[in-house]
C-alpha positions in Angstrom: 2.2 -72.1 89.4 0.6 -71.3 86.3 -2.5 -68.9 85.7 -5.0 -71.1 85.7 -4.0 -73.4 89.1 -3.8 -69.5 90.7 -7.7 -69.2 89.7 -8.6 -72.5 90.8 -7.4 -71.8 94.2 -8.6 -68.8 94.7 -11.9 -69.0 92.8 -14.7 -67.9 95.3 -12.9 -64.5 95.5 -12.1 -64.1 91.8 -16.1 -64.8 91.3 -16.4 -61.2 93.4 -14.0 -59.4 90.9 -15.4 -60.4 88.2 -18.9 -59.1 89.2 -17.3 -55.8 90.1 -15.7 -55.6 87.3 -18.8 -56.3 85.1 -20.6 -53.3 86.2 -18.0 -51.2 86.0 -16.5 -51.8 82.7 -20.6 -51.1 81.5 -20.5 -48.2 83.5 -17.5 -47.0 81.6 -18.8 -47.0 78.3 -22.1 -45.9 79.0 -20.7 -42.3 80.8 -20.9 -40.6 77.6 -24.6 -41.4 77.7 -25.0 -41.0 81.4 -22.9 -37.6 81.0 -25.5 -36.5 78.0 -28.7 -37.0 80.1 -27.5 -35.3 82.9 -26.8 -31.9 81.0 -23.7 -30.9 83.0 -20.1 -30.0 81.9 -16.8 -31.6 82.7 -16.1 -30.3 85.8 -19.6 -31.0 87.4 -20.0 -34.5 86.0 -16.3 -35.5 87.7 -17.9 -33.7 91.0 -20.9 -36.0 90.7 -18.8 -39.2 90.3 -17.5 -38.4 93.6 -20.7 -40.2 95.2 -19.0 -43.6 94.5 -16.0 -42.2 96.0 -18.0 -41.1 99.6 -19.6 -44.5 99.6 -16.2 -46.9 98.8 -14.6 -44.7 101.6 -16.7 -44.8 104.3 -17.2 -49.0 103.3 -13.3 -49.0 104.0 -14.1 -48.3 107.9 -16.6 -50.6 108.4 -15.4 -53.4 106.0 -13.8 -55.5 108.9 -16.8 -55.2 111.2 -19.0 -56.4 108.1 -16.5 -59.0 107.3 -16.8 -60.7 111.0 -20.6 -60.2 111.4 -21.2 -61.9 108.1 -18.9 -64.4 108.0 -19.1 -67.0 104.9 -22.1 -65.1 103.7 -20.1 -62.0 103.0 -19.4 -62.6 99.5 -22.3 -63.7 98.2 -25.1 -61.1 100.5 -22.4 -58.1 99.4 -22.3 -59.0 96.1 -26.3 -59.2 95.9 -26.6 -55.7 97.4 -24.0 -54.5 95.0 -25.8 -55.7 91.6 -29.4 -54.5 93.4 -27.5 -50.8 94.1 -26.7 -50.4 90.5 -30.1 -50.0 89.2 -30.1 -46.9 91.1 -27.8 -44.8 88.7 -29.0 -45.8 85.7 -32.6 -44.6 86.4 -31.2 -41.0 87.8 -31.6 -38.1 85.6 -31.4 -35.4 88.2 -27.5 -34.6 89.1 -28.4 -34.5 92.9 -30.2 -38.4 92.7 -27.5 -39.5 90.7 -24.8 -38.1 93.6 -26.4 -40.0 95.8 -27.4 -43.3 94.1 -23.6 -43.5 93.6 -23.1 -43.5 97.1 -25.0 -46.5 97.9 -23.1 -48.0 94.6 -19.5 -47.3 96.3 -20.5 -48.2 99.7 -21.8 -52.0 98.1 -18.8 -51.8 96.2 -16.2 -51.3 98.7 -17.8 -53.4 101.3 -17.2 -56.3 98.7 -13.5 -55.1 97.5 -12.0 -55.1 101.0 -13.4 -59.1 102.1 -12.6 -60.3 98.8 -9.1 -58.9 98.6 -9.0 -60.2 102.8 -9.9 -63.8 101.2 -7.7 -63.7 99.0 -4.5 -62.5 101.1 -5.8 -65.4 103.4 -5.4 -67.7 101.2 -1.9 -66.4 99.9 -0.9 -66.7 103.5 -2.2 -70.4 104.0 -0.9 -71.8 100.8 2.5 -69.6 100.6 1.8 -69.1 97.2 1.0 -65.3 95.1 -2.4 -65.2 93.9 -3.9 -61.6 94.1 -2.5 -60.7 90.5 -4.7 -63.7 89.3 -8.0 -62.1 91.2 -7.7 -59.0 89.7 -6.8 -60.2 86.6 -10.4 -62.0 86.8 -11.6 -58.1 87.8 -10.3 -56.9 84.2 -11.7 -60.0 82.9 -15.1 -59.0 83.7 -14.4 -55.2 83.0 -13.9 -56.2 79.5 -16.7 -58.0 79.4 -18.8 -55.4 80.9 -17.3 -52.8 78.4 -17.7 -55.0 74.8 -21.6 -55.6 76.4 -22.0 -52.1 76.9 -20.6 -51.1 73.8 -22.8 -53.7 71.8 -26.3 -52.5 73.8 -25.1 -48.9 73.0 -25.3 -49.4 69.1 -28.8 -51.1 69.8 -30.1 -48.2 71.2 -30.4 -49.9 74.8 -30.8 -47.4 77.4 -27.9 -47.6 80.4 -30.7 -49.1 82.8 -31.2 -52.1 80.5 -27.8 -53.1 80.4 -27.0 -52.3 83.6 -30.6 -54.9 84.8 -29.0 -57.8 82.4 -25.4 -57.5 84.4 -27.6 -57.5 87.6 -29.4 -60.2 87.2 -26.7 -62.8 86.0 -24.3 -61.8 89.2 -27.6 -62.3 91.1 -28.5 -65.7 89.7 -25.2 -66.8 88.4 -21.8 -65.7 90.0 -23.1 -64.3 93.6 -24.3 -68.2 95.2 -21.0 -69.4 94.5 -18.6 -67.0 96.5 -19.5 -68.1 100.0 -16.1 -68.7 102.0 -15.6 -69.1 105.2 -12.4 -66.6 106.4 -9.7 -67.2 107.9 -9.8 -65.8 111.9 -6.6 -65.3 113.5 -6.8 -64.6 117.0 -5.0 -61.5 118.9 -1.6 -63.1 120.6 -2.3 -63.5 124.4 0.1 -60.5 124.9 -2.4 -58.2 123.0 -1.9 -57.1 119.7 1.2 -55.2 119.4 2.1 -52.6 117.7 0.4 -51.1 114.8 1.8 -51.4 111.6 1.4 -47.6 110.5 4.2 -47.3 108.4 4.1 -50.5 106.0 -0.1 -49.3 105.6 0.8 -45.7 104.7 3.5 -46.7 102.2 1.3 -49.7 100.4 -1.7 -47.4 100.6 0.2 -44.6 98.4 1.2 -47.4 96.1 -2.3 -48.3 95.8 -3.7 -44.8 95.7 -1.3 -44.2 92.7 -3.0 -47.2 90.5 -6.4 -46.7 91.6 -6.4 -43.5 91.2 -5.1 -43.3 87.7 -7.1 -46.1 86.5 -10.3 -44.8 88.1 -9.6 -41.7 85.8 -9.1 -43.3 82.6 -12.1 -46.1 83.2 -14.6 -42.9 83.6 -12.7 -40.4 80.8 -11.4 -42.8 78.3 -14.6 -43.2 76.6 -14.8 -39.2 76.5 -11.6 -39.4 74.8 -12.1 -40.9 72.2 -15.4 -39.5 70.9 -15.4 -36.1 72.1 -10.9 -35.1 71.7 -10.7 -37.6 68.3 -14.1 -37.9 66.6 -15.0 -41.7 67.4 -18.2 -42.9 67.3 -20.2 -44.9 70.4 -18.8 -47.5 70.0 -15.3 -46.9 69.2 -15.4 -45.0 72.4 -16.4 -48.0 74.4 -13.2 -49.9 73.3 -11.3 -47.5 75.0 -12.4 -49.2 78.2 -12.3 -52.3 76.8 -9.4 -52.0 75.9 -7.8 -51.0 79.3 -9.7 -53.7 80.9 -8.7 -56.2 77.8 -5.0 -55.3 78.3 -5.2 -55.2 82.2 -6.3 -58.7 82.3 -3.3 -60.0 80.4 -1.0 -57.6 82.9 -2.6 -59.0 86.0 -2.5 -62.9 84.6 1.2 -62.1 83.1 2.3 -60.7 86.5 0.8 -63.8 88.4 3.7 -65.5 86.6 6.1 -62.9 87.4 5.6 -62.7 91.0 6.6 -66.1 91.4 10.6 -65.0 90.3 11.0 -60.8 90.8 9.9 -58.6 94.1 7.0 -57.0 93.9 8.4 -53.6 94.2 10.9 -54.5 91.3 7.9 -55.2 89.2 6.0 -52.1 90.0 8.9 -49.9 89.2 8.9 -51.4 85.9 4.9 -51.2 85.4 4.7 -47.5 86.7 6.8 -46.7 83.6 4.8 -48.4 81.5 1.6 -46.9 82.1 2.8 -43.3 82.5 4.8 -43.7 79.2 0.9 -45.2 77.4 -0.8 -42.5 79.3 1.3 -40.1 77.5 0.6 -42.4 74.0 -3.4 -41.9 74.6 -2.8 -38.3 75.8 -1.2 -37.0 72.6 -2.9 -39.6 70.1 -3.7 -38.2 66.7 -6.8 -40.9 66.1 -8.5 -43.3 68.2 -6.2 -46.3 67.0 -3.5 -44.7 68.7 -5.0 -43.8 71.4 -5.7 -47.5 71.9 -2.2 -48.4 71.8 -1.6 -46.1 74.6 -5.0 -47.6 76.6 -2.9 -50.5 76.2 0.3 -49.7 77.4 -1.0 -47.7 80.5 -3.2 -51.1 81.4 -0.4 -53.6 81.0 1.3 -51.4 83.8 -1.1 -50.2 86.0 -2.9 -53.8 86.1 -0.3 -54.8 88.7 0.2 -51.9 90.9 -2.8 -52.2 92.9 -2.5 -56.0 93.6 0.9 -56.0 94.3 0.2 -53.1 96.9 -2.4 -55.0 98.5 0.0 -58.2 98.7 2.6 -56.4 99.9 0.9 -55.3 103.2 -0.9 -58.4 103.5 2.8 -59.7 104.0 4.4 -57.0 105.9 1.5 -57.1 109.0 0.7 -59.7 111.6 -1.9 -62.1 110.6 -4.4 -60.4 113.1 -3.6 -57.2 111.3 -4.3 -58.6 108.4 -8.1 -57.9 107.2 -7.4 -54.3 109.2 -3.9 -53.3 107.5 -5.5 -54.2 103.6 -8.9 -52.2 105.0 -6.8 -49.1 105.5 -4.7 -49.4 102.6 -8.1 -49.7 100.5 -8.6 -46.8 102.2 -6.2 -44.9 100.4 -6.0 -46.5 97.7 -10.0 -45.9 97.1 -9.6 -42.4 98.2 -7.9 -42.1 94.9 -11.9 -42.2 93.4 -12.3 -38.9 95.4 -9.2 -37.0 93.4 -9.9 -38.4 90.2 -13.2 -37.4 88.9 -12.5 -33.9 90.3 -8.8 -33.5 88.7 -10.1 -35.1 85.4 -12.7 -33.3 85.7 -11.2 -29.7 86.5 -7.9 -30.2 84.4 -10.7 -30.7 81.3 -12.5 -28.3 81.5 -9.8 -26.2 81.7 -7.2 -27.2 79.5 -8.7 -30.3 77.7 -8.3 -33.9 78.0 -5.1 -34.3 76.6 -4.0 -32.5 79.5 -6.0 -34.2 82.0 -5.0 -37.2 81.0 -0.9 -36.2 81.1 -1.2 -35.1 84.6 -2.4 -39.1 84.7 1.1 -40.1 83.3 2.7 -38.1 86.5 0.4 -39.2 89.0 1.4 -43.2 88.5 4.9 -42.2 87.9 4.8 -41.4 91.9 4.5 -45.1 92.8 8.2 -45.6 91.8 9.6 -43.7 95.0 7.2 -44.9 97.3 8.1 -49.0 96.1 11.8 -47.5 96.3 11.0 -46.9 100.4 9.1 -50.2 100.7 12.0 -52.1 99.1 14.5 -51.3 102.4 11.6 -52.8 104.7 11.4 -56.4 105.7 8.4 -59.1 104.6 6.9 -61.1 107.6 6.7 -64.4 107.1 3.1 -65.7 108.2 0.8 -68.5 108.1 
């Protein structure tokens, strides 16, 4: 199936990634801005980020309850509350107001991750065919998008909370009244639900962890990079983002076609390599074109990590554990956005970015062993 029949299908969802990944990918290039007008160093800036962490968290646990109580409406309402959180941040110059306006930001944000990635394993399930690489491929999409714009406004002179209102309002008016879905319920067997499916959760979760936790830390630091380690201006910093998010969206889409002839877990293996060796590349760059090469690198293998994660224990639960089992393996995976900000942070201030961004390399390296585990367990077949 190619690309483009995987988008068709699952097109309500990938509407919802690419709004997330709109706002983030302006987010990204606009931190050495944000950083600036807060006054604070390194190691308090990646302590402040963790306000989107406490707020995609604490969305995890809730998510499913959402989900159900919403119903076709969850898309397009959570996407709406997402886009109207964001102009929270960008009018914060206080540290404290910006901590907490990025708690409301991850709590929107993760509310809307978990049902869209639910729809989408749906989906997978009813038409027996892969199709989360495509959705997140649609996320790096709009990432790039968001990072170019960003980039473009930052040479202007546009202040973050101008570019931030013009993402807002065309996810508002354009992208958010076309997601509504109605989801799939599958009822609990008459013989209750069984057992839980611990095991296959924690194992996919630590695959996921691994990706989002290393791409969370090159989205926010890349930028950084680039101007502050090799001398680039604004907006050769914010192609270091766009660049991840560029080269991520050819991973995802190029992995949509893979997953329909290798394993998922061979196809991690391979892509964990990958982005630890280009973490490495931008770690150690000597100018910023290098540095873009390994950007590029590290997206083309992380892009698929994450999805594949998330497919994988969409396929090894019950369907009634379904929405539950990617909830708690968001969880982990999300949790990554606790670690990240703080180690990048810490390791930066410490030793430098070069060596922030190598303990990045090591850090997605560790998905290899975990897809080694998950590659002895079985996949259910469901429907």
């Amino acid at each position: 199936m190619s690309v483009v029949a995987a988008v068709r299908l699952s097109i309500r969802p990938s509407l919802a990634f690419v709004s997330l990944g709109l706002f983030w990918g302006c987010f990204a290039a606009y931190v050495p801005v944000i950083k600036a007008g807060l006054g604070v160093e390194d190691g308090t800036f990646g302590l402040l980020l963790l306000g989107s962490a406490v707020g995609l968290v604490s969305a995890m646990w809730i998510a499913p309850w959402t989900d159900r109580m919403l119903g076709a409406r969850a898309m397009p309402l959570l996407a709406v509350a997402f886009a109207l959180a964001w102009s929270l941040p960008a009018l914060m110059g206080v540290p404290a107001f910006f901590f907490l306006s990025l708690i409301a930001v991850g709590l929107c944000s993760g509310l809307l991750d978990v049902t869209m990635n639910s729809r989408v394993s749906e989906l997978e399930a009813q038409l027996g065919r892969p199709l989360m690489n495509a959705a997140h491929g649609m996320f790096s999409v709009g990432y790039t998008v968001g990072a170019v714009y960003a980039g473009v406004m930052r040479e202007l002179g546009a202040a973050p909370s101008l570019a931030i209102a013009g993402v807002s309002l065309f996810v508002i008016l354009a992208l958010a009244p076309r997601m509504r879905m109605e989801p799939h319920v599958v009822p609990h067997p008459e013989g209750g639900r069984g057992r839980y499916p611990l095991v296959p959760i924690l194992l996919c979760g630590g695959v996921v962890l691994s990706a989002f936790m290393t791409e969370a830390a090159t989205e926010s630091w890349s930028a950084l990079h680039i101007e502050r380690t090799l001398g680039g201006r604004a907006a050769e910093g914010a192609l270091g983002p766009a660049m991840l998010g560029l080269t991520m969206s050819f991973g995802r889409f190029g992995g949509q076609a893979v997953a329909e002839k290798l394993r998922e877990v061979q196809v991690v293996v391979m892509a964990s390599a990958l982005a630890a060796a280009g973490a490495l590349v931008a770690a150690w760059a000597p100018a910023p074109l290098v540095a873009y090469l390994g950007f590029g690198m590290f997206g083309l293998g992380v892009s698929v990590i994450g999805p594949m994660g998330l497919a994988l224990v969409g396929k090894m639960v019950a369907p009634h554990f379904r929405t539950e089992a990617i909830s708690r393996a968001a969880v982990m995976g999300f949790s990554g956005f606790f670690f990240a900000p703080v180690l990048m942070g810490l390791v930066s201030q410490g030793f430098g970015l070069r060596w922030a961004f190598t303990v990045v390399a090591v850090l997605v390296a560790m998905a290899v062993p975990l897809s080694l585990v998950l590659s002895r367990r079985p996949v259910m077949a469901v429907v």
